[in-house]
DSSP file (Angstrom, degrees, kcal/mol; ACC not computed):
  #  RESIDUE AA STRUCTURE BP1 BP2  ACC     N-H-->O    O-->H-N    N-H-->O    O-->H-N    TCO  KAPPA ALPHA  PHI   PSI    X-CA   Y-CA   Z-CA
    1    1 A X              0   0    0      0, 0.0     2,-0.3     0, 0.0     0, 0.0   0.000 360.0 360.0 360.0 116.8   -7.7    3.8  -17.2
    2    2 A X        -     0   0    0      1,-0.0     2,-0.1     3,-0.0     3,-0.0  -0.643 360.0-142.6 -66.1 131.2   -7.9    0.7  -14.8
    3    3 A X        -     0   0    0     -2,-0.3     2,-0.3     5,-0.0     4,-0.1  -0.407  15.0-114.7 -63.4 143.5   -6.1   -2.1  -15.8
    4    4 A X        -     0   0    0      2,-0.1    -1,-0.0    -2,-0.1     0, 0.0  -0.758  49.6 -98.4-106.6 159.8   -7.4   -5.9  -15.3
    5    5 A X  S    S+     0   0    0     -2,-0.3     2,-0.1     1,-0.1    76,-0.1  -0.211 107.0  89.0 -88.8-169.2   -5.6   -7.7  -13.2
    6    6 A X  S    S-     0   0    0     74,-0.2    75,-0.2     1,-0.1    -2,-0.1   0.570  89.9-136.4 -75.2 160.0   -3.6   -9.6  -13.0
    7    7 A X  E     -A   80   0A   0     73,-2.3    73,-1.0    -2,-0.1     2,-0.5  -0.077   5.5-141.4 -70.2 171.7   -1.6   -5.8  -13.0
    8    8 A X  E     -A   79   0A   0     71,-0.2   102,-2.0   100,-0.1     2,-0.5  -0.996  24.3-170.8-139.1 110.7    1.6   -5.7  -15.2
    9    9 A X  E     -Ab  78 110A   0     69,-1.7    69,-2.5    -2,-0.5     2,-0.6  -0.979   8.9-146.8-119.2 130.1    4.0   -3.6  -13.3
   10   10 A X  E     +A   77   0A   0    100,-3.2     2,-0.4    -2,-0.5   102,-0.4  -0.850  17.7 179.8 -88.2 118.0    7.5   -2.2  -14.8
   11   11 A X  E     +A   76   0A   0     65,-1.6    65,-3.0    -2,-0.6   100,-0.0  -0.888  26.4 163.1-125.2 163.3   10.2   -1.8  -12.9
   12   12 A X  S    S+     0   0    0     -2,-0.4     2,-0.2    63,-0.2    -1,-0.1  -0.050  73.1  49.9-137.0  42.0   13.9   -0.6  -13.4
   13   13 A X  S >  S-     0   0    0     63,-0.1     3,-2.1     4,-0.0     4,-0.1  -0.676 111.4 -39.8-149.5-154.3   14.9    0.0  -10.0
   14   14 A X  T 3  S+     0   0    0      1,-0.3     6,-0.1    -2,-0.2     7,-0.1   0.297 110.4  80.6 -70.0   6.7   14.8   -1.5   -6.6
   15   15 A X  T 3  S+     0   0    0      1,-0.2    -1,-0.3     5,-0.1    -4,-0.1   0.290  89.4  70.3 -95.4  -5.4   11.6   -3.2   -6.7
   16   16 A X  S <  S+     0   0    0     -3,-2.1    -2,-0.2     4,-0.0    -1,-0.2   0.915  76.1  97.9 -46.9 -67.4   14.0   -5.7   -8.7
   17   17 A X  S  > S-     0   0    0     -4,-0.1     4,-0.7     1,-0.1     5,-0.1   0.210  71.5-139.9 -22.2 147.7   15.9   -6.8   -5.8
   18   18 A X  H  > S+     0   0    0      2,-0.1     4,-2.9     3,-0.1     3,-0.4   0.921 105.7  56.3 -62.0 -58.3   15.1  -10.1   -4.0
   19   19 A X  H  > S+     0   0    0      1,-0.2     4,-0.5     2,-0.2    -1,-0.1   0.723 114.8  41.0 -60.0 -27.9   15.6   -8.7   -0.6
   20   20 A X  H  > S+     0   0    0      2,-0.2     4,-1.8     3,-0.1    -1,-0.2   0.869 108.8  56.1 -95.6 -25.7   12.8   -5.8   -1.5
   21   21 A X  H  X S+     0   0    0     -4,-0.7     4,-4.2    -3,-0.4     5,-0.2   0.961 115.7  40.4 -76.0 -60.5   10.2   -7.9   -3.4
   22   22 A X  H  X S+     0   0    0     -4,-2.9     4,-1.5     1,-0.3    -1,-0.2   0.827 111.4  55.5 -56.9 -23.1   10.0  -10.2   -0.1
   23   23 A X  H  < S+     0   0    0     -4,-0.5    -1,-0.3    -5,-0.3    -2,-0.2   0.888 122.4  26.8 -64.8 -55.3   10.2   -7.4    2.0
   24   24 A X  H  < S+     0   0    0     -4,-1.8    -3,-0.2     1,-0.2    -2,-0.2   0.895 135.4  25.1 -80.3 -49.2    7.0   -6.0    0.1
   25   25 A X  H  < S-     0   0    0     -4,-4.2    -3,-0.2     2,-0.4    -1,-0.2  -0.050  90.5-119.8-146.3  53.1    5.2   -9.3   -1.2
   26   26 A X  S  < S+     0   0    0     -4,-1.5     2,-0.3    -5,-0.2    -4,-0.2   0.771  91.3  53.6  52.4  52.9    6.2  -12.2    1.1
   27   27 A X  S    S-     0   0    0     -9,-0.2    -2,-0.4     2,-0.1     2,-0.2  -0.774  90.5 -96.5 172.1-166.0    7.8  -14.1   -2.4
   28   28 A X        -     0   0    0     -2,-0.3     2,-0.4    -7,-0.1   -10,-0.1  -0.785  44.1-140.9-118.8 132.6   10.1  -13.6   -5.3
   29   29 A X        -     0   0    0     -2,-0.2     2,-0.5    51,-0.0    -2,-0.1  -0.976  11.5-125.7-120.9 156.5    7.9  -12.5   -8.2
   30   30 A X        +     0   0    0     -2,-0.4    49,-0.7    49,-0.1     2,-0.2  -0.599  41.9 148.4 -98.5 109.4    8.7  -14.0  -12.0
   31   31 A X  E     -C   78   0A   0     -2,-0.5     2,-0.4    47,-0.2    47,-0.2  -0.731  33.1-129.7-140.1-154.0    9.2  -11.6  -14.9
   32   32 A X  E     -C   77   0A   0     45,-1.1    45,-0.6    -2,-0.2    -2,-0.0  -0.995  35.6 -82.8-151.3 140.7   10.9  -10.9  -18.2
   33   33 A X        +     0   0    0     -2,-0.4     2,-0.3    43,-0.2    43,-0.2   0.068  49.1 148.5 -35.8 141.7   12.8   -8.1  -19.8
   34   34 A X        -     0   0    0     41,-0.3    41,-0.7    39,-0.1     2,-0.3  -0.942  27.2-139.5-157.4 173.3   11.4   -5.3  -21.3
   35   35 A X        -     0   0    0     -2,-0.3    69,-0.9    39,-0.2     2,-0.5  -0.816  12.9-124.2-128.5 178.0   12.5   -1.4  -21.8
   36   36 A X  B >   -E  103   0B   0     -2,-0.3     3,-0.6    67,-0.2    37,-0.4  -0.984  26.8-141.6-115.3 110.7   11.1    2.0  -21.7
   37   37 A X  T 3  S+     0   0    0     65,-0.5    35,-0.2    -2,-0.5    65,-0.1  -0.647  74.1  24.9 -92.6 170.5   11.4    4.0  -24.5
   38   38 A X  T 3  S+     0   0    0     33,-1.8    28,-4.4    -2,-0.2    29,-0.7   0.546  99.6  99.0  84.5   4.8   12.0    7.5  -24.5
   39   39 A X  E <   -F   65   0C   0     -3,-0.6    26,-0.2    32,-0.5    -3,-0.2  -0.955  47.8-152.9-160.0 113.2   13.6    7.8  -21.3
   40   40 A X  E     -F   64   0C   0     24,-1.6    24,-2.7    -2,-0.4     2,-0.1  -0.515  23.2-100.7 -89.4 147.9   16.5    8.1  -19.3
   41   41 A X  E     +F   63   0C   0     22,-0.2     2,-0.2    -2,-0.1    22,-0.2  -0.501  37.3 155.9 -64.0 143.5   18.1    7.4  -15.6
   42   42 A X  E     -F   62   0C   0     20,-1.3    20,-0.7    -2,-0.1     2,-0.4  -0.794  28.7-123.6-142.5 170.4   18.6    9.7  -13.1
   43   43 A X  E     -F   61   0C   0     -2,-0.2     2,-0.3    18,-0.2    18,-0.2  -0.978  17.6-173.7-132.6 176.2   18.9    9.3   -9.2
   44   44 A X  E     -F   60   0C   0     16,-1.1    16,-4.5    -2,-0.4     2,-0.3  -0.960  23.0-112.0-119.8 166.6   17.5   10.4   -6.3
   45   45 A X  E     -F   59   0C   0     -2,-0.3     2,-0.3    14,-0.2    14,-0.2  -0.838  25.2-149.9-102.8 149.5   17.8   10.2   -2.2
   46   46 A X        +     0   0    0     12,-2.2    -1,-0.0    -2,-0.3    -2,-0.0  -0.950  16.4 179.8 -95.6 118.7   15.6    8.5   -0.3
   47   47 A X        +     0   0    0     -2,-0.3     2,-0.4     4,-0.0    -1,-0.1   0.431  46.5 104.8 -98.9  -3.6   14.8    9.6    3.0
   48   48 A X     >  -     0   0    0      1,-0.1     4,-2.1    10,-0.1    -2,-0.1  -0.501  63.8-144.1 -85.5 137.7   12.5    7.6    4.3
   49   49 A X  H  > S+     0   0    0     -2,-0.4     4,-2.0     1,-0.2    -1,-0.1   0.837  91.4  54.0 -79.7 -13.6   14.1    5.4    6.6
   50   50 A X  H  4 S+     0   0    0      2,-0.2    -1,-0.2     1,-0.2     5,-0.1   0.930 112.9  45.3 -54.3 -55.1   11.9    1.9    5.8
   51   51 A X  H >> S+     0   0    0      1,-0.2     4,-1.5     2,-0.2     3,-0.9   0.734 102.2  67.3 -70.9 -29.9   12.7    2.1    2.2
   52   52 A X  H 3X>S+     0   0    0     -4,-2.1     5,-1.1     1,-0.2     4,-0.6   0.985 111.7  33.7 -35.8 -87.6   16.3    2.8    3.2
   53   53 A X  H 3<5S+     0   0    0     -4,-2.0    -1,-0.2     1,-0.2    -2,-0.2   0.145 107.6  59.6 -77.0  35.5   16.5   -0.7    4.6
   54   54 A X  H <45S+     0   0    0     -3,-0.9    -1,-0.2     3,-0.2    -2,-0.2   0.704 121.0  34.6-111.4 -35.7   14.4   -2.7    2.5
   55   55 A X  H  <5S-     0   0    0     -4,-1.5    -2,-0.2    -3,-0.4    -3,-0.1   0.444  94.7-129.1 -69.3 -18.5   16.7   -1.6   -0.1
   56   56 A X  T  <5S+     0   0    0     -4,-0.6     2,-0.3     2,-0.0    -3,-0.2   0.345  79.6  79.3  64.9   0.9   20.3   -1.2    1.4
   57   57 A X      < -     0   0    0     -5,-1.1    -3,-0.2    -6,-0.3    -2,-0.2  -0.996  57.2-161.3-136.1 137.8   20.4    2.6   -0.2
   58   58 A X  S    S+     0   0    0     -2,-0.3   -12,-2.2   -13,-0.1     2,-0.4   0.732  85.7  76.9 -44.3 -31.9   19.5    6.0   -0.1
   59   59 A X  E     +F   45   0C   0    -14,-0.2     2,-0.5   -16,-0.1   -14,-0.2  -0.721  59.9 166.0 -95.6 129.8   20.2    6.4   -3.8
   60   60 A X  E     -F   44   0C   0    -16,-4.5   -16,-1.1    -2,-0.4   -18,-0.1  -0.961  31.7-100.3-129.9 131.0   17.6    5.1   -6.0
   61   61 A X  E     -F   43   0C   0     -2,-0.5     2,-0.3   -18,-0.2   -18,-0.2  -0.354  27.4-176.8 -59.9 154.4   16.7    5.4  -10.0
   62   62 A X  E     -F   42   0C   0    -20,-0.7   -20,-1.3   -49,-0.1     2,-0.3  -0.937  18.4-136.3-138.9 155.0   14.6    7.3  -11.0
   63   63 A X  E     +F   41   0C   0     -2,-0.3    51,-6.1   -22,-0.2     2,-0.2  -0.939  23.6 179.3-132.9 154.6   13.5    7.5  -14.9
   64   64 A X  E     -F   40   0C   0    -24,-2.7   -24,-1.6    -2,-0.3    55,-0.1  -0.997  38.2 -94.3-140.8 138.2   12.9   11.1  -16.7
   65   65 A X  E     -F   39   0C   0     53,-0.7   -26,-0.3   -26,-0.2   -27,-0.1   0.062  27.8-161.2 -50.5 159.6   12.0   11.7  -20.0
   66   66 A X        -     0   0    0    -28,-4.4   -27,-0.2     2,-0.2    -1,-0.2   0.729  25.3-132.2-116.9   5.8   14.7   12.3  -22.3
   67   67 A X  S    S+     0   0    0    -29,-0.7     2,-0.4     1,-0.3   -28,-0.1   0.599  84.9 102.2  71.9  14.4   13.0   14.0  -25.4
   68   68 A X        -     0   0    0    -30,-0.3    -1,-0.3     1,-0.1    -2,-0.2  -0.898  56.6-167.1-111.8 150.2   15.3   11.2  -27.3
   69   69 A X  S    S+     0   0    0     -2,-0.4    -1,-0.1    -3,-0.1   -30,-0.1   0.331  87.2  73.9-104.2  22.6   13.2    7.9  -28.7
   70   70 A X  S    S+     0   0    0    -33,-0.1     2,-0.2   -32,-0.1    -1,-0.0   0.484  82.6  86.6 -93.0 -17.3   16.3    6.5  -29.1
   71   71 A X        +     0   0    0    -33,-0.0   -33,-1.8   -34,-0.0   -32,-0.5  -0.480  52.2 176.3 -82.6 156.5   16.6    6.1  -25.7
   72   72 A X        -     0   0    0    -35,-0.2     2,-0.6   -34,-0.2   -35,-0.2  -0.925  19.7-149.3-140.1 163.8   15.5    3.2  -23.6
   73   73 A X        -     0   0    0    -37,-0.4   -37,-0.1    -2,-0.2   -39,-0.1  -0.910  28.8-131.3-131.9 138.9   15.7    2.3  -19.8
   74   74 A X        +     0   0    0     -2,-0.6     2,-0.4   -39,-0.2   -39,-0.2  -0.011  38.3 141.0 -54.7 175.6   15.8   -1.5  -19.1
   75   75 A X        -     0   0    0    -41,-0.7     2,-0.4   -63,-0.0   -41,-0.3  -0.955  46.8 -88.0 177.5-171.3   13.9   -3.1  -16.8
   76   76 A X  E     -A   11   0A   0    -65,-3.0   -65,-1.6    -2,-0.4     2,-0.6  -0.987  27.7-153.0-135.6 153.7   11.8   -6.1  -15.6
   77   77 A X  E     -AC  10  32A   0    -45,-0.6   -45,-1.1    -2,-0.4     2,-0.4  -0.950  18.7-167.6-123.8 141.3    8.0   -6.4  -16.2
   78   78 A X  E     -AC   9  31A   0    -69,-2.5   -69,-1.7    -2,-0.6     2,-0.3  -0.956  27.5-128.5-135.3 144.4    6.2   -8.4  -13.7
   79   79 A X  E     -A    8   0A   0    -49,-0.7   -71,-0.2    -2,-0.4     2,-0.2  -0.874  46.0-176.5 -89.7 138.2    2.4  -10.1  -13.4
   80   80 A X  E     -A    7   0A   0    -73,-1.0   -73,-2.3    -2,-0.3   -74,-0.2  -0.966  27.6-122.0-145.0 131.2    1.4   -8.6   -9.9
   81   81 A X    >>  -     0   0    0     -2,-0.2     3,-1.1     1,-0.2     4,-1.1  -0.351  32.6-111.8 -45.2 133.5   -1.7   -9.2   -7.7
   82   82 A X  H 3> S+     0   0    0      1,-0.3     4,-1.4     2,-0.2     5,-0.3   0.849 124.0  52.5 -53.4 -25.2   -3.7   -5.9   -6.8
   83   83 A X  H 3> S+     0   0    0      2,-0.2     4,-1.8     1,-0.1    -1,-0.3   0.968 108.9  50.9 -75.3 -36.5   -2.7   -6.3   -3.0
   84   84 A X  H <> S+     0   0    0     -3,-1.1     4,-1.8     2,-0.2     3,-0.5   0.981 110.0  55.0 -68.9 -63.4    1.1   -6.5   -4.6
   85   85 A X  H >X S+     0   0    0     -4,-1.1     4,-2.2     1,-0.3     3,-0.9   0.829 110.4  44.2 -11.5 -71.0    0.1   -3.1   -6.6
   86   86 A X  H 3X S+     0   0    0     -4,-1.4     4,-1.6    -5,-0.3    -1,-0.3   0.756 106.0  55.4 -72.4 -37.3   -0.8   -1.6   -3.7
   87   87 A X  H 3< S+     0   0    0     -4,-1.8    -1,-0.2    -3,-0.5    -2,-0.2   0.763 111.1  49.4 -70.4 -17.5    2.1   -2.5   -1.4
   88   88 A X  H XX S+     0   0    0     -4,-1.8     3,-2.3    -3,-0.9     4,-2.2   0.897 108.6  46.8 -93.7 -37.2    4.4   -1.2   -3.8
   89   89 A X  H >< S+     0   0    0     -4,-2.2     3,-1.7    -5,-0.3    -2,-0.2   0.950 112.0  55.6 -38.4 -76.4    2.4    2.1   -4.1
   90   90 A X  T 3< S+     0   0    0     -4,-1.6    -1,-0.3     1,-0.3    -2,-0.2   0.454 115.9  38.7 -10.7 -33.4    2.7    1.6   -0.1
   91   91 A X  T <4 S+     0   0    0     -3,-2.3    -1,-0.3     2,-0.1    -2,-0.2   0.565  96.3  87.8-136.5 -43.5    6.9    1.4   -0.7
   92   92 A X  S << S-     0   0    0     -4,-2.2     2,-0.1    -3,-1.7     4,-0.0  -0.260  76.6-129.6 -74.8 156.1    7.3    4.0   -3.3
   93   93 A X        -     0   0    0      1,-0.1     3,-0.5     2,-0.0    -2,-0.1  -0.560  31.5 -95.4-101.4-172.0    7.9    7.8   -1.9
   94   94 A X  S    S+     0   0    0      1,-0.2    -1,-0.1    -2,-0.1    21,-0.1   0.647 116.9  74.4 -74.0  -5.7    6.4   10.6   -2.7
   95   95 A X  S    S+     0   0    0     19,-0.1     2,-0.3     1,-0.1    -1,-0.2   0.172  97.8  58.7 -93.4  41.9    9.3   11.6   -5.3
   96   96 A X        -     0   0    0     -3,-0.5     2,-0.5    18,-0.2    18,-0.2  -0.951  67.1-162.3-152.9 139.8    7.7    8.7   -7.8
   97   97 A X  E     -D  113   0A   0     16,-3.9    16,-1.0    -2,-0.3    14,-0.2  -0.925  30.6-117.7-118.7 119.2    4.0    8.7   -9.3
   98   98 A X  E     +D  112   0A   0     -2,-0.5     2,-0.4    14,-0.2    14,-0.2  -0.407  44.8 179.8 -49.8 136.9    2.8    5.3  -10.6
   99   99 A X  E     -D  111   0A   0     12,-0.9     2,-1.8    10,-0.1    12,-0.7  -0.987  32.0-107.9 -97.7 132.7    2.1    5.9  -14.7
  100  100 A X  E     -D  110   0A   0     -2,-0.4    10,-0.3    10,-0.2     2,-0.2  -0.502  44.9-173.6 -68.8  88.6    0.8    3.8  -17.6
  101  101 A X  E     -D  109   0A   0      8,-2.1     8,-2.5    -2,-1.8     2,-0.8  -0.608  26.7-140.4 -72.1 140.7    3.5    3.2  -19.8
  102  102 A X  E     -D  108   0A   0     -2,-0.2   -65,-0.5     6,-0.2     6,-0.2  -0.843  27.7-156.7-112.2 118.6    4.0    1.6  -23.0
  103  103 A X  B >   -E   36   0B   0      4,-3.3     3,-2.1    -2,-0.8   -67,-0.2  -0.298  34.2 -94.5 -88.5 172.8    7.2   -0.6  -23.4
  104  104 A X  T 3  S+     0   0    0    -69,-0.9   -68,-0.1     1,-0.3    -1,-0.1   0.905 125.6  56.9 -39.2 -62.2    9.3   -1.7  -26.2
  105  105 A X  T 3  S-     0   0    0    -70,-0.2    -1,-0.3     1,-0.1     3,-0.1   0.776 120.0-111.8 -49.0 -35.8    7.4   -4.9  -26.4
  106  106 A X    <   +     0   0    0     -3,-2.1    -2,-0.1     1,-0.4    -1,-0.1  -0.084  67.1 148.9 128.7 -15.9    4.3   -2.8  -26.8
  107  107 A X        -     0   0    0     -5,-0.1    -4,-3.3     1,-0.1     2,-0.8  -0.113  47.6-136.8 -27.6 121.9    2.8   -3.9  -22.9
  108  108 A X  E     + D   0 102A   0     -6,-0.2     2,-0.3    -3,-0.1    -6,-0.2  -0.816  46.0 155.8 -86.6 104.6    0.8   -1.4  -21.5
  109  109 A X  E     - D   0 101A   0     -8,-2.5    -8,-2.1    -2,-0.8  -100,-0.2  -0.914  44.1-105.9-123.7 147.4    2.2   -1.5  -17.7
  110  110 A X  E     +bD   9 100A   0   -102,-2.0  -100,-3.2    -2,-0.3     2,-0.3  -0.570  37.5 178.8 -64.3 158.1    2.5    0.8  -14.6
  111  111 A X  E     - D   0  99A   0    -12,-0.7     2,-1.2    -2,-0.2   -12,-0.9  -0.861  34.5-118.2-166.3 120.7    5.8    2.1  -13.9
  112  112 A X  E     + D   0  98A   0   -102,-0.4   -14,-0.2    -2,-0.3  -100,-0.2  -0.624  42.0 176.6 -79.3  92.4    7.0    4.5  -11.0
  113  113 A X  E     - D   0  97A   0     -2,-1.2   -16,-3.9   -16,-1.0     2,-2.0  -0.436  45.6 -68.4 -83.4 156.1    8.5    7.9  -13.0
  114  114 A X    >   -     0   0    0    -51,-6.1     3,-2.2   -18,-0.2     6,-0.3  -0.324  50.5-135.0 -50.4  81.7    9.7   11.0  -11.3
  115  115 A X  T 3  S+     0   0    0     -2,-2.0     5,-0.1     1,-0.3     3,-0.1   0.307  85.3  20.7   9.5 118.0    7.2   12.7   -9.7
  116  116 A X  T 3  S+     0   0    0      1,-0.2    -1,-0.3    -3,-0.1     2,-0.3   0.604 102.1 116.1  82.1 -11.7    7.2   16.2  -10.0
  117  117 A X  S X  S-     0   0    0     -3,-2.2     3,-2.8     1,-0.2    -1,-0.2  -0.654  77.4 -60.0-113.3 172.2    9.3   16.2  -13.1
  118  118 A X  T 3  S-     0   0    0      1,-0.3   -53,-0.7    -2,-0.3    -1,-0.2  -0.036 124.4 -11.5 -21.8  98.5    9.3   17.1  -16.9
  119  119 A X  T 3         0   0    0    -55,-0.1    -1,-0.3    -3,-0.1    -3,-0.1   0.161 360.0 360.0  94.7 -23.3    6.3   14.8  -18.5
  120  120 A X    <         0   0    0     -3,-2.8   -23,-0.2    -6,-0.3    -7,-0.2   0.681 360.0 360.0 -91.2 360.0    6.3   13.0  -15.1
């Protein structure tokens, strides 16, 4: 389902940072807590060497379901332009696939889950 913009993106990883959000979309962008329920942390390495430094790590979260709904993983929810959408798509590797999520708050958002994995 397309979303209208502006897009509502969640993130609980490095698309937080200052140093990656300028990196990605030339500003700081403003948002407000929210969680994911159902779902847990994990990590993975990143090999790509762009993402490396936009980020200062190979090791990145990644969220995987967790079959609990008492679990949640925190996060930030952000209003993002469709060119911002698309630069993070642009940013993400292949071991994350953007998904529609529905957070605690009840916000229907995209959110980059593990690729390739259980439910993701």
């Amino acid at each position: 389902m397309a979303m209208a913009a502006p897009y509502l993106l969640f993130s609980y990883g490095t698309l937080q940072l200052e140093q990656v959000q300028l990196a990605r979309f030339g500003r700081l962008l403003e948002g407000t807590p929210d969680a994911l329920p159902g779902y847990t942390t994990s990590v993975v390495r990143i090999t790509d060497p762009d993402v490396i430094a936009a980020s200062g790590s190979d090791l990145h979260p990644v969220v995987v379901p967790s079959g609990d709904g008492g679990d949640a993983v925190s996060g930030t929810l952000f209003r993002i332009t469709g060119s911002e959408l698309a630069a993070a798509d642009e940013y993400e590797v292949d071991d994350y696939a953007r998904t529609e999520v529905v957070l605690r708050s009840g916000a229907t958002a995209w959110a980059y889950l593990g690729a390739g994995r259980a439910g993701g």
